[in-house]
N, C-alpha and C positions, 0 to 999 in steps of 0.2 A: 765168231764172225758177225760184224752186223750189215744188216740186209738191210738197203733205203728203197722201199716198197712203195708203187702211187697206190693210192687207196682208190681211186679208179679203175678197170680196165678198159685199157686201149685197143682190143680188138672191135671190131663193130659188128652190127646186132647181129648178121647173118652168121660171122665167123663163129659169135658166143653160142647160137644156137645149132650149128655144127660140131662143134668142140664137145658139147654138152650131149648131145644125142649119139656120139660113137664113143662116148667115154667105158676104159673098159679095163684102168689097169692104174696105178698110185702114180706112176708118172701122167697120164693125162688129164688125172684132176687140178695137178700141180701146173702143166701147162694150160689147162683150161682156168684157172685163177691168178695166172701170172704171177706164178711166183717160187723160188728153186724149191726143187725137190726135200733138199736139204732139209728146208725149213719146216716145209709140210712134214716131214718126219722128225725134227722137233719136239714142233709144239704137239700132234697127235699121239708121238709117244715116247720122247724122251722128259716131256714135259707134264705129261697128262694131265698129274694129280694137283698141277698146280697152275691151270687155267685160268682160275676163276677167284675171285675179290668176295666174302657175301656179308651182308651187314642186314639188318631188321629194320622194318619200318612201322609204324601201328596203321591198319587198319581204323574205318570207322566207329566199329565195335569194341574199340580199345587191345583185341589183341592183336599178336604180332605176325608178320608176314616178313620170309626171307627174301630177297634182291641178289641176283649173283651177276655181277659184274665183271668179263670176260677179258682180261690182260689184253695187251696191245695187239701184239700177233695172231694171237685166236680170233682177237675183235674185226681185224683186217681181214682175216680167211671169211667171216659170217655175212660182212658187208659183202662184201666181191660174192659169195654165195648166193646172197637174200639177191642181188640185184641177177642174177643167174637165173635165180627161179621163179621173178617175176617176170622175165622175159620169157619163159617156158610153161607159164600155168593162164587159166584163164578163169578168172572168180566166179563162182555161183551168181547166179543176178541178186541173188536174197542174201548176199555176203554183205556186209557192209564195210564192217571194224579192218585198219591195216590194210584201204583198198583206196587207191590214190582215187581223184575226181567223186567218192562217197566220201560221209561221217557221220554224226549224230544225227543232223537235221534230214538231212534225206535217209537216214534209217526211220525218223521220227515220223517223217511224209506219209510215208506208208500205211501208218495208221491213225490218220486224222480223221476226225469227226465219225465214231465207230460207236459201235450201244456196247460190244466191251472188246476189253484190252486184256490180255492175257499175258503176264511177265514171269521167266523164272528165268535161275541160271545154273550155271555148270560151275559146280566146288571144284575149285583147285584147279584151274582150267587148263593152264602150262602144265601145272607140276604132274597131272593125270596121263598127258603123251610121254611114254616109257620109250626107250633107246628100240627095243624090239619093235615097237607101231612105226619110231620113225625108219627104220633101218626097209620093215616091208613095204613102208611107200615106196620106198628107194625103186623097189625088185618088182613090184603089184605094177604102181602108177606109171614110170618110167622105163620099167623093163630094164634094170642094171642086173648086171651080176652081183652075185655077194658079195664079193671084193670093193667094187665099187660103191655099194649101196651101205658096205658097212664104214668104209672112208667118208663117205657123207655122212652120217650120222653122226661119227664121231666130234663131226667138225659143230655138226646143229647140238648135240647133248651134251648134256652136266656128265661128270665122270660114274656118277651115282645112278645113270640110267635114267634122266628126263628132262623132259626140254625147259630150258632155265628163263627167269624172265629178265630180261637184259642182255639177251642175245637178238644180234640184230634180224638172226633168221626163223626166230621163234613166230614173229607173226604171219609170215606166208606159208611156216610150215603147219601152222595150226588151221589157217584156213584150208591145207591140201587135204589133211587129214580129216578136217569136217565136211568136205565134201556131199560124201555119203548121207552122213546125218541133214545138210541140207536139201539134197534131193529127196531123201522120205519125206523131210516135215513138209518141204513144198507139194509133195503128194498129197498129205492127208489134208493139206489145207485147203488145196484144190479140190479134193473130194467133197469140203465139210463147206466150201464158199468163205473162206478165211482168206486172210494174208497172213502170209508167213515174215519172218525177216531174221538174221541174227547178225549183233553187234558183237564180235568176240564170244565171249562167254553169257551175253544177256539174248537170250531168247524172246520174240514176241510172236504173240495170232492174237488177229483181231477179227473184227467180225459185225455186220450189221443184223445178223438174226435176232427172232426173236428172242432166242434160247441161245446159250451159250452151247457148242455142240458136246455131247455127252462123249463121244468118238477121243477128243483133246482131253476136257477137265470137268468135275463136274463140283455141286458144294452139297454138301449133305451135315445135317445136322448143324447147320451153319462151320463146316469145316471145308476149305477147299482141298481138293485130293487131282491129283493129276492121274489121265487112263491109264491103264495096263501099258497101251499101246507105244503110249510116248514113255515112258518110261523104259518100258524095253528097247526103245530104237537108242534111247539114250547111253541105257547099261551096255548094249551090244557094239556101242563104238569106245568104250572105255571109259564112259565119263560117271561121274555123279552129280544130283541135282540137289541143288541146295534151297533145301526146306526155308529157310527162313526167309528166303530172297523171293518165295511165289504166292502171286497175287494175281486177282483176278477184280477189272474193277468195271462198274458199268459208266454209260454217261451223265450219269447224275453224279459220280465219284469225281475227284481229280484225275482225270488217265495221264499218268506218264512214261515216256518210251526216252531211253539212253537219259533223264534226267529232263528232258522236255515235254512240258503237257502239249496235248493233242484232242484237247475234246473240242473244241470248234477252229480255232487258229494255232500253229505252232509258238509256243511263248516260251522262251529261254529261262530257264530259273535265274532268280536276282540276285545268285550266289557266283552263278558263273558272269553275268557283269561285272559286280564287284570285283571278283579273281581278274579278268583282263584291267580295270581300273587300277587295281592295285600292283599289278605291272606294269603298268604305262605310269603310276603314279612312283614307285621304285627308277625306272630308268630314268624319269627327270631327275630324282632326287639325288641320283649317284652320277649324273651326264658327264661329269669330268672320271671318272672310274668305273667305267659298264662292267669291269674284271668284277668289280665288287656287290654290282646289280646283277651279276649269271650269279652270284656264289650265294645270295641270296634268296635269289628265284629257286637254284634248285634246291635249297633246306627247304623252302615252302611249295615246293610242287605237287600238288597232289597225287594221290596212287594212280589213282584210274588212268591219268595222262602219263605220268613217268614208268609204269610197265611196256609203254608202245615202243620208248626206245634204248638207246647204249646211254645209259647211265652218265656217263665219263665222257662221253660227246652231243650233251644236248645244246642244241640251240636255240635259245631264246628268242632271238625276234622269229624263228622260220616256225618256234611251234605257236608264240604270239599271233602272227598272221595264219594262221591255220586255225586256233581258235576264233577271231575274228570275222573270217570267210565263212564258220560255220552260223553264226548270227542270221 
């Protein structure tokens, strides 16, 4: 049978958030997402093992990183989901990445003109939230039953047990699940007179002390080493931090936050002008064929931008203006 599904929901906000907070059984996920029951038993388990598209992309480093691109019907359950759970979650102030009215630049705000900057990030960011972490947000954050909590998960996770990237619900569920870890670092930052911030999986503190606070990070032997402290709040939410990616720079360095320096005015790098030039210089050149200006853009999309969304439905001018607006 095929099923002609709006990729909206028509119920309105009160109903969605009704619907969502007495959910308690596989038919009221299916009427809470509008859409037959049938199908949601489908694609969750007649279909499981064959969800998902995945192909490789190189990283900056030269090696490789998977992409799993989520079939149509699954991709429809995630959409009508993600817009579920932004009507029901409310972001950390220090969230930035995946958080509509923030981005780059006002993650970057944060720590302008600082004596230092402090950057790392979390290896493997998606791929480190396993089926179980998202399954107990379900049952901790929302108070579902198992039943329920384990039918959401299934709909957010890879069959292999973690959240994929190219799923449209992967980024408000990584924000739900960082939570926690944002409310310690905005603790310790508030203790040590820092700002905190995280953009996804890039972490920053800044600071105008004189001394970088020993409490975060310290350098010894000319080696920078992150505390005990932040390290364990990190291990203790499932993540790992990636050595290569942490730096610590003062204001004599270039400080930069999400790829934006920050030591006296916020100044875009002339990589990411170029990039919007050479999209706005692509849709002149193909104006009578844009099919063939999107089929271009997304071969040359870069990572960092193409993790945020569905692979298979990006739009070009809406992530164009979105780059722009961050200028």
């Amino acid at each position: 049978m095929v099923y002609k599904l709006n990729i909206r929901l028509q119920s309105n906000l009160e109903d969605i958030k009704q619907k969502f907070q007495n959910l308690s059984c596989f038919e009221d996920v299916a009427l809470l997402l509008e859409v037959p029951k049938e199908l949601l038993w489908k694609v969750l388990i007649k279909n499981k093992g064959n969800n998902y598209n995945a192909f490789k992309i190189k990283k900056k480093n030269g090696s490789e990183r998977f992409i799993f691109s989520p079939t149509s019907n699954l991709s429809l359950l995630q959409k009508k989901l993600a817009y579920v759970l932004k009507c029901n979650y409310k972001n950390h102030n220090q969230s930035f990445g995946f958080v509509e009215g923030r981005g780059i630049v006002a993650n970057a705000q944060k720590h302008l003109n600082k004596k230092y900057v402090l950057n790392f990030d979390l290896e493997n960011f998606f791929e480190s939230v396993t089926f179980r972490r998202v399954r107990s947000m379900f049952m901790t954050y929302y108070k579902f039953n198992e039943k329920v909590a384990t039918i959401l998960a299934n709909i957010c996770c890879h069959p292999n047990g973690f959240l994929p990237q190219g799923a449209a619900t992967s980024p408000i569920i990584s924000n739900i699940i960082c939570n926690r870890l944002d409310k310690e670092f905005s603790q310790i930052a508030k203790k040590n007179r820092c700002q905190y911030t995280r953009y996804a999986d890039d972490i920053t503190f800044s600071t105008n002390k004189r001394q970088f606070p020993y409490d975060i990070a310290y350098v010894r032997e000319g080696s920078l080493f992150l505390s005990t402290n932040i390290i364990s709040i990190v291990e203790s939410q499932g993540f790992k931090i990636n050595k290569e990616k942490t730096r610590l720079q003062n204001f004599k360095q270039n400080q930069t936050v999400t790829g934006i320096t920050v030591n006296e005015k916020l100044n875009v790098k002339r990589s990411y002008v170029r990039r919007i030039r050479s999209i706005l210089h692509c849709i002149e050149k193909n104006s009578n064929n844009l099919h063939k200006a999107e089929q271009i853009f997304k071969e040359k999309f870069p990572f960092r931008q193409k993790k945020l969304f569905d692979f298979n439905n990006i739009n070009m001018f809406a992530i164009l203006k979105g780059m722009m607006s961050d200028m």
